[in-house]
Residue frames as a rotation matrix with the C-alpha (Angstrom) as fourth column:
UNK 1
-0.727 -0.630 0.275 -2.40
0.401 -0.713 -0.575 28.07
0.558 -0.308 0.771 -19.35
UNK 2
0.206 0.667 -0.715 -4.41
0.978 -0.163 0.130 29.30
-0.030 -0.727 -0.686 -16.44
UNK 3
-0.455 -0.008 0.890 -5.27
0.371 -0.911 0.182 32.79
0.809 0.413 0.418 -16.99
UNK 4
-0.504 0.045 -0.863 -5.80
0.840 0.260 -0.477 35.07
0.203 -0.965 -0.168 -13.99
UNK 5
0.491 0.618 0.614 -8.58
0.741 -0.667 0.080 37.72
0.459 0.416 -0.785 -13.72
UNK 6
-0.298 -0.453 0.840 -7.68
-0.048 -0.872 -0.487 41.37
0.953 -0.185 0.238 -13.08
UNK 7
0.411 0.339 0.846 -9.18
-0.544 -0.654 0.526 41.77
0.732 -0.677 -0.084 -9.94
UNK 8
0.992 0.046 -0.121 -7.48
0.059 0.673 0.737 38.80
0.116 -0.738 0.665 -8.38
UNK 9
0.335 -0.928 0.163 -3.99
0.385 -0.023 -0.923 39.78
0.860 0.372 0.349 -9.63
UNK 10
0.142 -0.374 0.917 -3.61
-0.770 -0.624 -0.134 41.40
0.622 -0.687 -0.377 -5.76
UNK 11
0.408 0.098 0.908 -3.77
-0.892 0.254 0.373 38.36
-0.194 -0.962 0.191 -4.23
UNK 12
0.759 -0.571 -0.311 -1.41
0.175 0.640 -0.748 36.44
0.627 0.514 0.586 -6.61
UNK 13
0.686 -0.727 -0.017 2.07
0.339 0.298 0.892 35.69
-0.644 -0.618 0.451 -4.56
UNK 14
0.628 -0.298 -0.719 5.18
-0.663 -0.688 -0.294 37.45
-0.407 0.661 -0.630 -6.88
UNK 15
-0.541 -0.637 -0.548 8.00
-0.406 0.769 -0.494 34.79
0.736 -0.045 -0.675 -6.83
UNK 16
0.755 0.279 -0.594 7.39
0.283 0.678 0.678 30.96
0.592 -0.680 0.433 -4.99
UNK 17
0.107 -0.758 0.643 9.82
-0.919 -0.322 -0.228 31.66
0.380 -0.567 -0.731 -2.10
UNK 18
0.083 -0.162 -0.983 11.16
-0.411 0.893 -0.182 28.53
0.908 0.419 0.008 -0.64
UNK 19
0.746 0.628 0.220 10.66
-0.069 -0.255 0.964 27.18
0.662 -0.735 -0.147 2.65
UNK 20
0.151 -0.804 0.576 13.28
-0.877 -0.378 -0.297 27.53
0.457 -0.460 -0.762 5.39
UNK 21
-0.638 -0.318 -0.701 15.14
-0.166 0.946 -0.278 24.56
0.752 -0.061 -0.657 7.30
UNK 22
-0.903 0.415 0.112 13.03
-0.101 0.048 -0.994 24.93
-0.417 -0.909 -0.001 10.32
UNK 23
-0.208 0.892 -0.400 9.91
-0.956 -0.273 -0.110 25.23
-0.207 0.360 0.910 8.12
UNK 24
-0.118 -0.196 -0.973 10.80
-0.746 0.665 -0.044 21.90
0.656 0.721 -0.225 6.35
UNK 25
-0.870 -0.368 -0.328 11.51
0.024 0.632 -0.775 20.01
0.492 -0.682 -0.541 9.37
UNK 26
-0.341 0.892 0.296 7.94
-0.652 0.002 -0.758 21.48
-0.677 -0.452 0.581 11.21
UNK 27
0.122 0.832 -0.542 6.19
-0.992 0.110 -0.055 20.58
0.014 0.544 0.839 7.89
UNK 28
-0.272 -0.245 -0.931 7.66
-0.566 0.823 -0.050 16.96
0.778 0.513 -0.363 8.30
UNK 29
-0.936 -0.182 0.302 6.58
-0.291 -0.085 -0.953 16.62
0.199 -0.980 0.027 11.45
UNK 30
-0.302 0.893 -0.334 3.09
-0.711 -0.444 -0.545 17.69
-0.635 0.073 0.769 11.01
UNK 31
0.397 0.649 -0.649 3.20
-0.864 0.024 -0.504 15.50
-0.311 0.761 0.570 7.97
UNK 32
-0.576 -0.756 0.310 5.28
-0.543 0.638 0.547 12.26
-0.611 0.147 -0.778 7.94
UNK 33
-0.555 -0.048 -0.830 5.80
-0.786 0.358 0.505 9.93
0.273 0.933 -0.236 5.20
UNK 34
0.780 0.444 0.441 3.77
-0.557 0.814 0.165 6.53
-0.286 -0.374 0.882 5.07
UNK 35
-0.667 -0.527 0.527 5.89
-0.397 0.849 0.348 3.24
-0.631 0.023 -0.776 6.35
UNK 36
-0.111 0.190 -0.976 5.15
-0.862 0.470 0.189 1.07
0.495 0.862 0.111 3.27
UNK 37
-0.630 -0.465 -0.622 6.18
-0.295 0.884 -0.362 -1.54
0.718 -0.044 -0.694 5.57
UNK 38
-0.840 0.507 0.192 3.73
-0.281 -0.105 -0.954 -0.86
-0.464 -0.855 0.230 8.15
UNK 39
0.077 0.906 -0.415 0.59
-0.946 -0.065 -0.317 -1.04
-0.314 0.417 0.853 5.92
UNK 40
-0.183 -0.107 -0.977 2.28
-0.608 0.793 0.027 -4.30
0.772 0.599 -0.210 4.46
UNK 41
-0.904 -0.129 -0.408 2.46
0.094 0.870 -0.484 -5.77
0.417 -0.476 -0.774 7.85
UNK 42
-0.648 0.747 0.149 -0.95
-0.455 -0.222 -0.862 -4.95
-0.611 -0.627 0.484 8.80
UNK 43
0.026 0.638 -0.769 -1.86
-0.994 0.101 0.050 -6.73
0.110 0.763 0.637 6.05
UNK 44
-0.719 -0.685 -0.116 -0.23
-0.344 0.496 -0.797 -9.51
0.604 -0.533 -0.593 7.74
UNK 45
-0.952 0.123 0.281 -2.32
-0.307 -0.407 -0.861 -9.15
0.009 -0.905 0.425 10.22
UNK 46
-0.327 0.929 -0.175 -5.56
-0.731 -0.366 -0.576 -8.78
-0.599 -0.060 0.798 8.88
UNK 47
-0.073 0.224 -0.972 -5.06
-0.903 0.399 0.160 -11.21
0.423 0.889 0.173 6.81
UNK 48
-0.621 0.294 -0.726 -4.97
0.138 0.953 0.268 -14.07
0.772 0.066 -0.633 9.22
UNK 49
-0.626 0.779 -0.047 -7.36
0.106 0.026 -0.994 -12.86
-0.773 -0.627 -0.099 11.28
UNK 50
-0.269 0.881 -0.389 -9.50
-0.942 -0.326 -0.086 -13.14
-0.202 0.344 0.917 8.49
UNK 51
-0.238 -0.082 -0.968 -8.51
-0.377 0.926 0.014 -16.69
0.895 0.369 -0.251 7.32
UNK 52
-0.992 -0.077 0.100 -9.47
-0.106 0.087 -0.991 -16.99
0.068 -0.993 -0.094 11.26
UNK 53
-0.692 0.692 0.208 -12.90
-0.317 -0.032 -0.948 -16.15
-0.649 -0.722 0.241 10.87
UNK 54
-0.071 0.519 -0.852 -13.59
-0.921 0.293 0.255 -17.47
0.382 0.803 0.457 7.69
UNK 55
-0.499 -0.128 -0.857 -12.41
-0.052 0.992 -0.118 -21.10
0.865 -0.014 -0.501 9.26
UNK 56
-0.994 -0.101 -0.049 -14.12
0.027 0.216 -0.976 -20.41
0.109 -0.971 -0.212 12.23
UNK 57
-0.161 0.986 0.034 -17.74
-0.350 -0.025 -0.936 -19.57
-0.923 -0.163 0.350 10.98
UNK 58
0.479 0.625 -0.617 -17.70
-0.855 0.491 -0.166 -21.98
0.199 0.607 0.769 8.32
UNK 59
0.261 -0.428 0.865 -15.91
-0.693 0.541 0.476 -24.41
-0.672 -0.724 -0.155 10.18
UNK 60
0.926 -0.234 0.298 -14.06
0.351 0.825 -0.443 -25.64
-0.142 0.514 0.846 7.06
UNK 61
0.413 -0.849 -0.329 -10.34
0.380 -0.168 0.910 -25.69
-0.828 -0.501 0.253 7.06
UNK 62
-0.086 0.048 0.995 -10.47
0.918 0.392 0.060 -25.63
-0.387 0.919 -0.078 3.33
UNK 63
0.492 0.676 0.548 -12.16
0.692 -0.686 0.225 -22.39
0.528 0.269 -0.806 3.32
UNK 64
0.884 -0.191 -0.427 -9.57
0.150 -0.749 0.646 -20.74
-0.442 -0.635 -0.633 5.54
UNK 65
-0.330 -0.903 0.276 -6.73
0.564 0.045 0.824 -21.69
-0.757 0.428 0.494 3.45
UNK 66
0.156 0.422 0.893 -8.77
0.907 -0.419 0.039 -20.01
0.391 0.804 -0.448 0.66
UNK 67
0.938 0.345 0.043 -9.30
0.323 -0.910 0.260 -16.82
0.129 -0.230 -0.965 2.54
UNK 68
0.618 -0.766 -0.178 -5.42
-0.073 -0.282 0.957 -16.94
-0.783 -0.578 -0.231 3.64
UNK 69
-0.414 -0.726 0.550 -4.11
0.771 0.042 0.636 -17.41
-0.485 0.687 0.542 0.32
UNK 70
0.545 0.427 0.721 -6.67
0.574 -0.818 0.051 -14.37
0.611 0.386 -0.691 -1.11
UNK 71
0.803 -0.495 -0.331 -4.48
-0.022 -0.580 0.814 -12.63
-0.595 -0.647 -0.477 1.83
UNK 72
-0.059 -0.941 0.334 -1.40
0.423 0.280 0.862 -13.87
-0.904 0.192 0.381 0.43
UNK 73
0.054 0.092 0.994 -2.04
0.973 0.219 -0.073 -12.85
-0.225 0.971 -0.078 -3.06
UNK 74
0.742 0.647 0.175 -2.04
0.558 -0.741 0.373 -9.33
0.371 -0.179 -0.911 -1.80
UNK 75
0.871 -0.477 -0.118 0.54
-0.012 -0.261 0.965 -9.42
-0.491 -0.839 -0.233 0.88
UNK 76
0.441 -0.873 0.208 3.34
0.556 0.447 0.700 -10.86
-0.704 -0.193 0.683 -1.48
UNK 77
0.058 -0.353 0.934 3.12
0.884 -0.416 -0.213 -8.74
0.463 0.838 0.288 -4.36
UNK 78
0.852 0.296 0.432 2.89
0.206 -0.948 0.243 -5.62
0.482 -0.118 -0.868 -2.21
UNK 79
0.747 -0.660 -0.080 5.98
0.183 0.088 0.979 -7.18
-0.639 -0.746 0.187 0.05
UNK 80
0.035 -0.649 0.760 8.06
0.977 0.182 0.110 -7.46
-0.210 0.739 0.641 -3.46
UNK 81
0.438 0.027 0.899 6.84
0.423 -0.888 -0.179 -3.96
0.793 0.458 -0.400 -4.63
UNK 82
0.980 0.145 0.136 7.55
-0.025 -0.588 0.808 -2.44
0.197 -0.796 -0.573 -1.23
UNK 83
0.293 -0.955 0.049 11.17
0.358 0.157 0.920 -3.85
-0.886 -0.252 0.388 -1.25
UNK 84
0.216 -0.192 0.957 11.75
0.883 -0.380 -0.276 -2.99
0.416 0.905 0.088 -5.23
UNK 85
0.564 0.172 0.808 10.83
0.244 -0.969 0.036 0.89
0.789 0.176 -0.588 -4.12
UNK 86
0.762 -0.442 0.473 12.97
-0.637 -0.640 0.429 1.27
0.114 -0.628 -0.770 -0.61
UNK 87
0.451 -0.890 -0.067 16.29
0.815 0.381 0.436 -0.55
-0.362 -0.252 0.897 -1.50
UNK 88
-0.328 -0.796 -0.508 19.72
0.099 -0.564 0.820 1.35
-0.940 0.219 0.263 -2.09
UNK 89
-0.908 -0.405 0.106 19.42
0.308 -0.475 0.824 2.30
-0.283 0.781 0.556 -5.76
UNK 90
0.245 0.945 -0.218 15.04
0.873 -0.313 -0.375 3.49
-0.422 -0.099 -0.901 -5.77
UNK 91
0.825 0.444 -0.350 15.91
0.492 -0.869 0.059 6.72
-0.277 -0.221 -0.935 -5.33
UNK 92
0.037 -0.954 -0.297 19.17
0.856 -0.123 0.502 7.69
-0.515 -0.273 0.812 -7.06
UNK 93
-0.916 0.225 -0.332 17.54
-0.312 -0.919 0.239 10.28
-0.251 0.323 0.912 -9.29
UNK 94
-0.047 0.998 -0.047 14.35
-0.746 -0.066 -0.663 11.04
-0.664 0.004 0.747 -10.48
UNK 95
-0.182 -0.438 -0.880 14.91
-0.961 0.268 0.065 9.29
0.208 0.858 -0.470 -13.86
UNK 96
-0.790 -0.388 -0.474 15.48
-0.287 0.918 -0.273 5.96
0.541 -0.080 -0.837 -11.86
UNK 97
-0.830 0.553 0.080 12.58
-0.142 -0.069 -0.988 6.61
-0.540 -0.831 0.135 -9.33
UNK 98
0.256 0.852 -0.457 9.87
-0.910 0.053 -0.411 6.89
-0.326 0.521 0.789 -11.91
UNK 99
-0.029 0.097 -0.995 11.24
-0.850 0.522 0.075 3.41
0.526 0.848 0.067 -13.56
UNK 100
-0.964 -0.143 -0.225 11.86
0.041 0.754 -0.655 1.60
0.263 -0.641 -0.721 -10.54
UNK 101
-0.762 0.642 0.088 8.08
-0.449 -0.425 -0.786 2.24
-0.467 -0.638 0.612 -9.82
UNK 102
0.381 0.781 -0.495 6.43
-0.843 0.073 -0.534 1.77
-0.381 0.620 0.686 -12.75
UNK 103
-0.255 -0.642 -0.723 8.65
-0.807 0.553 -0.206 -1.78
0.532 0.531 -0.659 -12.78
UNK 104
-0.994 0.110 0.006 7.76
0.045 0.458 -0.888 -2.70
-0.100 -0.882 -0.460 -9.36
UNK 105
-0.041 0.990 -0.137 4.16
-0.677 -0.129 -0.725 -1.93
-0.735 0.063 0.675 -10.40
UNK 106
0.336 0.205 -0.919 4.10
-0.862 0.461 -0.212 -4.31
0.380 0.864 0.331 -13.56
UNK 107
-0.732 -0.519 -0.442 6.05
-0.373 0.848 -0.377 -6.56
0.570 -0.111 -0.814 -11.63
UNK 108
-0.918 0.288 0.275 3.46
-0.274 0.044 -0.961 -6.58
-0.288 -0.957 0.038 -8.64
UNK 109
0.316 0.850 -0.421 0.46
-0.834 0.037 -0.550 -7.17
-0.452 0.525 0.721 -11.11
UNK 110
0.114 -0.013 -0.993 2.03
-0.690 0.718 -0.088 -10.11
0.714 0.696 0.073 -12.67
UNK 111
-0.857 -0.263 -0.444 2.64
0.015 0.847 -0.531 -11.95
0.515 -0.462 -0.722 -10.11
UNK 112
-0.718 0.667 0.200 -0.59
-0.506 -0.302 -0.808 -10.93
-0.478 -0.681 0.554 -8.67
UNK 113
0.022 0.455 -0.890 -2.13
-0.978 0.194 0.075 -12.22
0.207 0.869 0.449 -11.87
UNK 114
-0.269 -0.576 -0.772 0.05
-0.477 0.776 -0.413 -15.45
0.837 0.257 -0.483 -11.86
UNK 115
-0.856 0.173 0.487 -0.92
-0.387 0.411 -0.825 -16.16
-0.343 -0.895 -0.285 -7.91
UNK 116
-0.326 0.916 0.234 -4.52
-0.838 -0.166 -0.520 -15.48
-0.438 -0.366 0.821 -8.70
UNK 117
0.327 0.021 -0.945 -4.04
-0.901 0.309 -0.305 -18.04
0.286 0.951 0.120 -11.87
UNK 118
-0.572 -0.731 -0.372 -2.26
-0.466 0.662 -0.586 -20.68
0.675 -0.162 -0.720 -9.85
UNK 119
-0.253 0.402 0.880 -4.92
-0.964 -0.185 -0.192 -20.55
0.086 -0.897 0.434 -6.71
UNK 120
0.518 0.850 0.091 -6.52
-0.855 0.519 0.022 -24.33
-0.028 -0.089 0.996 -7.75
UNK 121
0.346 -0.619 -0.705 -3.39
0.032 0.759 -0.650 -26.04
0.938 0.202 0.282 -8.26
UNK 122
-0.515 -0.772 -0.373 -2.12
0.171 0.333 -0.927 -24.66
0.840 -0.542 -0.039 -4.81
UNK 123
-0.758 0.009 0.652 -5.24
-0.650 -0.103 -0.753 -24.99
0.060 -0.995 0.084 -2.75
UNK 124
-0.937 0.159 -0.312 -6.77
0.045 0.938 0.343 -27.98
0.348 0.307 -0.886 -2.61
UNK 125
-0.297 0.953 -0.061 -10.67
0.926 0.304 0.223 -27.21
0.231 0.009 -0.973 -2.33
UNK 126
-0.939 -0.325 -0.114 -10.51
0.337 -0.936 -0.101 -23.90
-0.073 -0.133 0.988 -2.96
UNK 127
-0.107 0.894 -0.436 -13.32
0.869 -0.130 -0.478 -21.97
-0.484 -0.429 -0.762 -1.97
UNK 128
-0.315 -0.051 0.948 -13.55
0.706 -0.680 0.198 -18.93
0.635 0.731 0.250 -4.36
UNK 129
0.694 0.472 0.544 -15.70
-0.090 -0.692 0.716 -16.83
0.714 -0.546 -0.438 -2.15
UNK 130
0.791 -0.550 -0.270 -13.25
0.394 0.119 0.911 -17.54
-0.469 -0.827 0.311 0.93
UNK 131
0.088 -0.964 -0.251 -10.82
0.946 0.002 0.325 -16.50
-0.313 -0.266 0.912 -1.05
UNK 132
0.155 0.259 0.953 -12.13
0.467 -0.869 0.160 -13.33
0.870 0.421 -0.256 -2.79
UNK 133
0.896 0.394 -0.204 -12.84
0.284 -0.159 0.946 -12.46
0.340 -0.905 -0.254 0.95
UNK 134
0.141 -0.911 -0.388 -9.20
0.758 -0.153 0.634 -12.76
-0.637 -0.384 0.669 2.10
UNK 135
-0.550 -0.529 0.647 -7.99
0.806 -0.540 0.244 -10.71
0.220 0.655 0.723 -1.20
UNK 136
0.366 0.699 0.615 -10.63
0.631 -0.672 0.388 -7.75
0.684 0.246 -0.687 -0.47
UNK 137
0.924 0.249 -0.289 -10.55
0.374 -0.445 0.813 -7.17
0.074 -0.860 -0.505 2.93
UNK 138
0.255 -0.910 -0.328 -6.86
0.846 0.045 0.531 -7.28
-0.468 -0.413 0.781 2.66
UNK 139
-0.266 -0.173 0.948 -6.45
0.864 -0.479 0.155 -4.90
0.428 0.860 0.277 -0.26
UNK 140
0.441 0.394 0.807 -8.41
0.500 -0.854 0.143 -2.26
0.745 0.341 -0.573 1.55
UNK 141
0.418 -0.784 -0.459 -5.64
0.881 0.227 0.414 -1.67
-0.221 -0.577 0.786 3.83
UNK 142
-0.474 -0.540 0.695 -4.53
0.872 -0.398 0.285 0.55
0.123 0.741 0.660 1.65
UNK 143
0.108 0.516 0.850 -7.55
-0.079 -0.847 0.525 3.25
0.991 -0.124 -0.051 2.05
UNK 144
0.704 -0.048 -0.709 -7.41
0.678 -0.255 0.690 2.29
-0.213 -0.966 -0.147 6.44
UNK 145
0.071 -0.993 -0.091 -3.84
0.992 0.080 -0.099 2.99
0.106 -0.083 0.991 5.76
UNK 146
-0.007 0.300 0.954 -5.19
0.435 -0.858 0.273 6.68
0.900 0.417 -0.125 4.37
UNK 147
-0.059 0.330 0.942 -6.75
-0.232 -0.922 0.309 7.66
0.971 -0.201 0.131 6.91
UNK 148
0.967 0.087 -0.238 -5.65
0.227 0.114 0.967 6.29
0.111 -0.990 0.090 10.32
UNK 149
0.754 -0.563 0.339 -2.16
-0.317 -0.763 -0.563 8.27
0.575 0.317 -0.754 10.88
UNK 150
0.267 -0.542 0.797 -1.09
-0.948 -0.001 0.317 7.01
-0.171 -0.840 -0.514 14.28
UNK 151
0.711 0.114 0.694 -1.45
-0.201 0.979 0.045 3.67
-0.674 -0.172 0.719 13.65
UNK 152
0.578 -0.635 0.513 0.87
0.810 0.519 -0.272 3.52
-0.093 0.573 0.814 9.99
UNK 153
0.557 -0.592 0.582 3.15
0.366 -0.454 -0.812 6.36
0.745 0.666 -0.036 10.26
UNK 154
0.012 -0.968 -0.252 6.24
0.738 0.179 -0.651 6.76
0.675 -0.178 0.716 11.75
UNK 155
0.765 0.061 -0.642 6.06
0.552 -0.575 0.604 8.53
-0.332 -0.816 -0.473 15.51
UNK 156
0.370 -0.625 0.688 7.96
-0.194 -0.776 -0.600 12.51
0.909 0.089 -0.408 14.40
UNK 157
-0.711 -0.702 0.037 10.16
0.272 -0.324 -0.906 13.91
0.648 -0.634 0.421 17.04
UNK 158
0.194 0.954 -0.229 8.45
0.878 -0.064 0.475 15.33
0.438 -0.293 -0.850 19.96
């Protein structure tokens, strides 16, 4: 319980007041959701332009498939989770929202697991380091994703 000294008790708010439609609508503006789908396909992206330069300054082909399947190992479990969380029944109450999450999360780790577990059987001179590479670089998507707005979130009204 957060206890609130006397002298600040003037600059405590009385009741939360709720914000108006026009308020809501600025504040969504100002603040739009992140496209899940955007960040996924930039991972896309980034991912074979890494398997690019991994095969291109070590000029083994081997070693790009490594780096593109450390992409992959990323891209697919995030592509599964990302569909799990925005189909038609995600979001029918809270109830369902918290389990569909914390399903699509367990689900997205096992198969992440299971890729990472499979990697020598389905690349054939796998390069560990080539592929660690792909799986990193891709992964940190996620923090770009943070903090570059224009690029992964959805253009507001104007």
């Amino acid at each position: 319980m957060t206890r609130i000294h006397p002298e600040d008790q003037d600059n405590v708010p009385d009741a939360f007041e709720p914000l108006t439609a026009a308020q809501a609508a600025e504040l969504r503006i100002r603040q739009p959701l992140l496209s899940v789908w955007r960040v996924v396909g930039a991972q896309g992206v980034l991912g074979l332009l890494v398997a690019w330069l991994v095969w291109l300054v070590s000029g083994s082909m081997a070693a790009g498939y490594s780096a593109a399947y450390g992409a992959l190992v990323v891209i697919v479990p995030a592509a599964l989770f990302a569909r799990g969380l925005t189909g038609r029944g995600a979001s029918a109450n809270v109830g369902a929202a918290v389990f569909g999450f914390l399903l699509w999360e367990m689900v997205k780790v096992v198969l992440t697991v299971a890729m990472l577990l499979s990697a020598p059987r389905v690349v054939s001179d796998l390069s560990w380091l080539a592929m660690l590479a792909g799986l990193v670089v891709t992964m940190k998507v996620y923090w770009v994703a943070l903090g570059i707005r224009k690029v992964f979130y959805p253009v507001g009204p104007t």
